[in-house]
C-alpha positions as CSV (number, residue, x, y, z in Angstrom):
1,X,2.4,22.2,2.6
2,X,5.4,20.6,4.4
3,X,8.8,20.1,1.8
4,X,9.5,16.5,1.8
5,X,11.9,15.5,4.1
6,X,15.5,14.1,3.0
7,X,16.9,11.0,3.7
8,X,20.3,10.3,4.8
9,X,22.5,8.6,2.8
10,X,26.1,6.7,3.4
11,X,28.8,5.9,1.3
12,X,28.2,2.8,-0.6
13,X,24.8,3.3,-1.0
14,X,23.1,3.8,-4.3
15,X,20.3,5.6,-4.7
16,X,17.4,6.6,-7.8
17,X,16.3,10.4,-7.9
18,X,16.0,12.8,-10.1
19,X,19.2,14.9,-11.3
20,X,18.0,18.2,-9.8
21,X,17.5,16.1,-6.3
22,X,21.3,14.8,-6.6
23,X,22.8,18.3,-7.4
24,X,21.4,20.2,-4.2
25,X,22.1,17.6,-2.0
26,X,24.9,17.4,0.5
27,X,26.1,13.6,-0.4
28,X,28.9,13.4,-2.5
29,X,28.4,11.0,-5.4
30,X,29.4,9.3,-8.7
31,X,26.4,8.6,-11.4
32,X,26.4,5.2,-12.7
33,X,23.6,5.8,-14.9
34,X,20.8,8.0,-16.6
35,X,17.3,6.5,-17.0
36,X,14.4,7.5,-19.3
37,X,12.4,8.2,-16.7
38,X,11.8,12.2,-16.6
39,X,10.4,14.3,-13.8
40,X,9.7,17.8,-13.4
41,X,13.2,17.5,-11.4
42,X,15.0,16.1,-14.3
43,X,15.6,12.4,-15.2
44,X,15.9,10.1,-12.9
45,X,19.7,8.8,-12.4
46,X,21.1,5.9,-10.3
47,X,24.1,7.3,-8.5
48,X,26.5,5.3,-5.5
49,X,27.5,8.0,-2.6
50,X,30.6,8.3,-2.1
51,X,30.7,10.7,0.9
52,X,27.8,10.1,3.6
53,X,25.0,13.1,3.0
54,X,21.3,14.3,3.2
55,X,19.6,13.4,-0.5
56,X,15.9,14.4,-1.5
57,X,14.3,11.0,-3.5
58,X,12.1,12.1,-6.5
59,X,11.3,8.8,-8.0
60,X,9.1,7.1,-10.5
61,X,5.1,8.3,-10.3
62,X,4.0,4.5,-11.9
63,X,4.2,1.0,-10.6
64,X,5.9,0.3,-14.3
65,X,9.1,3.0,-14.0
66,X,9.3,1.6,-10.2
67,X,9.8,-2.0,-11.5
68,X,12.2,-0.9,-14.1
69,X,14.6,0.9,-11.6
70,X,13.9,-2.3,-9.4
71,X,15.5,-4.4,-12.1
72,X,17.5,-1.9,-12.7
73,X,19.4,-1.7,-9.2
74,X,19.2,-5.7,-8.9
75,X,22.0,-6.1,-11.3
76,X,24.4,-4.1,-9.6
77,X,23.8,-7.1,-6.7
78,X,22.9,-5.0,-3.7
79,X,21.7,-6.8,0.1
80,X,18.7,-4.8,0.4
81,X,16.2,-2.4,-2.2
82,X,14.0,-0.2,-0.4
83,X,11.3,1.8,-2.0
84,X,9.9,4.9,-0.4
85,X,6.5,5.4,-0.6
86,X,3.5,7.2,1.0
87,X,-0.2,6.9,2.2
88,X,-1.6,7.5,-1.0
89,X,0.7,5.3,-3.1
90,X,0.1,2.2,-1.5
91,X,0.3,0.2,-4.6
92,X,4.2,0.5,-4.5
93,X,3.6,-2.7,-1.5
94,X,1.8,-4.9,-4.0
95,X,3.5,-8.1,-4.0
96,X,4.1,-8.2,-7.6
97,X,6.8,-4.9,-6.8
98,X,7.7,-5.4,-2.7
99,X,8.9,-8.3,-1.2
100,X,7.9,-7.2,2.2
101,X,6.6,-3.7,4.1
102,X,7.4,-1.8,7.2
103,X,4.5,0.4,7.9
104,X,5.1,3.9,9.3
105,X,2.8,5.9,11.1
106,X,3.3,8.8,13.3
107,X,1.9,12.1,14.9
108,X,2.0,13.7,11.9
109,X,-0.9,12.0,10.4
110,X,-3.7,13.2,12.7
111,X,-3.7,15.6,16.1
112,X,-5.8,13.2,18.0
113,X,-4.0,9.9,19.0
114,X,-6.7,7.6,19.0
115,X,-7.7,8.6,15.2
116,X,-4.0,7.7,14.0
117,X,-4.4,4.3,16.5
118,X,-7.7,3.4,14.9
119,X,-6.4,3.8,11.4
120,X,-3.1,2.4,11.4
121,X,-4.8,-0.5,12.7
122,X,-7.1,-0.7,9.9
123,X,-4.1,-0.4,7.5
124,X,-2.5,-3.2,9.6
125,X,-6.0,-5.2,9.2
126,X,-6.0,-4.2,5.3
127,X,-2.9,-5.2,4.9
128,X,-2.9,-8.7,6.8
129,X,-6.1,-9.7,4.8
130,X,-6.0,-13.6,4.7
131,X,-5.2,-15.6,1.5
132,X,-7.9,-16.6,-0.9
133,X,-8.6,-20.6,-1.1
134,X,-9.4,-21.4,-4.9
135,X,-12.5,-23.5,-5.0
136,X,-12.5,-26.7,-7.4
137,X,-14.8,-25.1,-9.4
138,X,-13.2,-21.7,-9.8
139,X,-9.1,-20.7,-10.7
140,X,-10.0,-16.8,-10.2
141,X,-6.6,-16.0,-11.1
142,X,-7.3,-16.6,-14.8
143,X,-10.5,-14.7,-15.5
144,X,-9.2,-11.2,-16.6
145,X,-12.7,-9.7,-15.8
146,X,-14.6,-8.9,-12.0
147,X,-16.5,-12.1,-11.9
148,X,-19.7,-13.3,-9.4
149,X,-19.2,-17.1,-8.6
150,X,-20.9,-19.5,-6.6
151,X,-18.3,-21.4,-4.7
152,X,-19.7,-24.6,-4.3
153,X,-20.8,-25.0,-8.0
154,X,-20.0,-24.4,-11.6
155,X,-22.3,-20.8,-11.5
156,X,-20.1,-17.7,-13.2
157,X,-21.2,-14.1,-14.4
158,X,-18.1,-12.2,-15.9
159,X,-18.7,-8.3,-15.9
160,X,-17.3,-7.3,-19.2
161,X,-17.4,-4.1,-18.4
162,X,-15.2,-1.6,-16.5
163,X,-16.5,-1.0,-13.7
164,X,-15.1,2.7,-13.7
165,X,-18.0,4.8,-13.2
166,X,-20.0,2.0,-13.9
167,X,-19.9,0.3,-10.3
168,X,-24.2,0.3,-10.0
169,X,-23.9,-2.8,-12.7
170,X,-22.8,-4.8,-9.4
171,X,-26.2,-3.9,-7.7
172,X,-27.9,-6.2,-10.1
173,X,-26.1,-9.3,-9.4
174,X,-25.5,-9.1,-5.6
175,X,-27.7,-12.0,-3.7
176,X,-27.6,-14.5,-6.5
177,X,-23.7,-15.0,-5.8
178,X,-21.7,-15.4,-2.8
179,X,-18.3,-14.2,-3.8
180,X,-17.2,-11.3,-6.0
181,X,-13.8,-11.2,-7.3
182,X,-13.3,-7.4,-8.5
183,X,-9.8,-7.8,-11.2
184,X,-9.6,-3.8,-10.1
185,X,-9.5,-1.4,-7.7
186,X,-12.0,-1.9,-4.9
187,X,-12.9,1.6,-3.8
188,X,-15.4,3.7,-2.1
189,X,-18.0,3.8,-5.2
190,X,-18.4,0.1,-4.9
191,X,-18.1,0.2,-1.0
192,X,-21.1,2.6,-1.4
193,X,-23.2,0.3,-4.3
194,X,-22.9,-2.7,-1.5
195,X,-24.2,-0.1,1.6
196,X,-27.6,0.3,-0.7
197,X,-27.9,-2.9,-1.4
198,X,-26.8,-4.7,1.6
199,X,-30.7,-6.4,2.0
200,X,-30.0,-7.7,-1.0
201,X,-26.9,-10.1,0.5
202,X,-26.6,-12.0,3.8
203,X,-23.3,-12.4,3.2
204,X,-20.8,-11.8,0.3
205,X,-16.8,-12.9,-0.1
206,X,-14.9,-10.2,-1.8
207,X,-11.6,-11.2,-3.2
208,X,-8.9,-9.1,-5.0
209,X,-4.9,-9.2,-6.3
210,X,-3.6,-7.8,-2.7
211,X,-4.3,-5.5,-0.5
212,X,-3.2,-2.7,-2.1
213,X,-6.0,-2.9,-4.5
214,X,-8.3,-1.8,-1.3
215,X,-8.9,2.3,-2.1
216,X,-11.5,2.8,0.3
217,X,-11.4,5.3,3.5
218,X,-10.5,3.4,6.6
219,X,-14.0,3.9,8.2
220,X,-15.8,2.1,5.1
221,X,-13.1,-0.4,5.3
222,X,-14.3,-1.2,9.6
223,X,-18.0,-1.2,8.2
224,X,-17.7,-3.9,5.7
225,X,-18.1,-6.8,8.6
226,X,-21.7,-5.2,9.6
227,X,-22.6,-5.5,6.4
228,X,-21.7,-9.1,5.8
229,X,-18.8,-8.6,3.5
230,X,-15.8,-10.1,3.9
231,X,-12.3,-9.7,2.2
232,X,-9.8,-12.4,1.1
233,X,-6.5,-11.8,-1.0
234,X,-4.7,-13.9,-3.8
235,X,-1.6,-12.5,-3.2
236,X,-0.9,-11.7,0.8
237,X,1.5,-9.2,1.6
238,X,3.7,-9.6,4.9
239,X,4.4,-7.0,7.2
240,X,7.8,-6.4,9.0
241,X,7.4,-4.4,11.4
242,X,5.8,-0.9,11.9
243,X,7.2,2.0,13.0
244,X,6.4,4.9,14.9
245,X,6.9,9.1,15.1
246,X,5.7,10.6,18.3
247,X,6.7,14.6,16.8
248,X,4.8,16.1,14.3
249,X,6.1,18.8,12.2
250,X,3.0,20.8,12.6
251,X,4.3,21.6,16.3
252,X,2.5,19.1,18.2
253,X,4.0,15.8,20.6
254,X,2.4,12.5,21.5
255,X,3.4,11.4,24.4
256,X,5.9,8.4,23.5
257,X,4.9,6.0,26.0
258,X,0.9,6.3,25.4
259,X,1.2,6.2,21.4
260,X,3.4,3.0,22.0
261,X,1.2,1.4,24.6
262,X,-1.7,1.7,22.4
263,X,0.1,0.8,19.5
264,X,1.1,-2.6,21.2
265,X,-2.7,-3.1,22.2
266,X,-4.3,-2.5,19.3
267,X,-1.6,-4.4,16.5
268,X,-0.4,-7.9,16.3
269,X,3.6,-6.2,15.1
270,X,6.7,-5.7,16.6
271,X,6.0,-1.7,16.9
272,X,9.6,0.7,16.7
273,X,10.3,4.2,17.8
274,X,12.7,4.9,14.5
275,X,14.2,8.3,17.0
276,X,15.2,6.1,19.9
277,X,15.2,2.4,19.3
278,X,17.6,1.9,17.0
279,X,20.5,4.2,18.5
């Protein structure tokens, strides 16, 4: 496994990371504060360099710690927060934490360049889902449970339940409603109930929180339109920009002008080469 890479850091910046991550980095730097927040790297601490250097971020593991050190920085009235996150901690974008997102996709995450094309679109698509119209019938945003609903009249069937290994209690419902709103996480066990059901449905409107509550593989997520499933958001998140790493530290090179091409072709985002654009 790759170490994580460090991020460059310049004076006047603050950064949160754990202790241990502060002390073997080559920033100078004063500690403003010490968090409850522990890691197997030690607490995490909010520090200001004073002396530009390469830093390793170990932050918070939950979406709760991350709002806290959110708040935490906001008081000490800085132009911009950024939050560094990965492919499998999406939920950090979730409108509720991120203002905005820059996506970034690279070499890195596949040999083949038309694999890490046809999935960073379908994060780009995931992402860009459109915005949920409430009916007059239904305010979804107040039912703390998944809920079928009719939209064009005053039909409801909450699911009590968790649907946590209990997904299959969806097969029974699906064709007597035409919109699911799932209060969860939308993963591949439900993807999978609606696949073995799908001559039970002509079509069905799926809506949840944001995007980020999507957790299914990017191939189920292309399939859901041949099944008659479509996806709508209450909260939409907006995209920057997304950017782009030809190298990948496993030894291999995309050639720049080919991954950007098809980048530019296949997304609807100003696309940026973070090496050589913004020197």
């Amino acid at each position: 496994m790759l170490e994580k890479p460090r991020i460059k850091l310049y004076k006047k910046m603050m950064v949160a990371t754990a202790v241990e991550c502060l002390e073997d980095s080559t920033a100078e730097y004063v500690i403003f504060e010490k968090t409850s927040i522990n890691t197997p790297l030690g607490l995490i601490v909010i520090a200001e360099i004073t002396k530009e250097g390469e830093v390793l971020v170990a932050g918070p593991s939950t979406n709760t710690d991350m709002k806290f050190i959110v708040s935490k920085f906001k008081k000490y009235q800085l132009d911009r927060i950024f939050i560094d996150g990965a492919l499998f901690r999406k939920s950090i974008a979730n409108t509720m934490l991120s203002d905005a997102v820059i996506l970034s996709t690279g070499a890195s995450y596949s040999p083949e360049i038309n694999n890490v094309i046809k999935d960073t679109k379908s994060f780009i698509d995931q992402l860009s889902l459109k915005p949920y119209k409430t009916s007059k019938y239904h305010d979804v945003k107040r039912y703390e449970n998944t809920l079928f609903l009719n939209e064009n009249n005053n039909e409801t069937k909450p699911i009590y339940q968790s649907l946590l290994h209990n997904e299959d209690i969806l097969s029974t419902y699906l064709g007597l409603y035409d919109t699911l709103y799932i209060r969860g996480a939308f993963t591949d066990r439900i993807f999978h109930i609606l696949v073995n059901n799908r001559n039970n449905f002509t079509k069905l409107k799926i809506v949840v929180k944001d995007a980020t509550n999507i957790l299914i593989e990017p191939n189920n997520f292309r399939k859901l339109t041949k099944i008659g499933v479509e996806i709508e958001v209450l909260n939409q998140i907006d995209i920057l920009f997304v950017t782009y790493n030809p190298f990948s530290p496993y030894g291999y090179i995309f050639n720049n002008d080919e991954f950007r091409e098809k980048l530019e072709q296949n997304i609807d985002k100003v696309v940026i080469n973070v090496l050589e654009d913004l020197e």
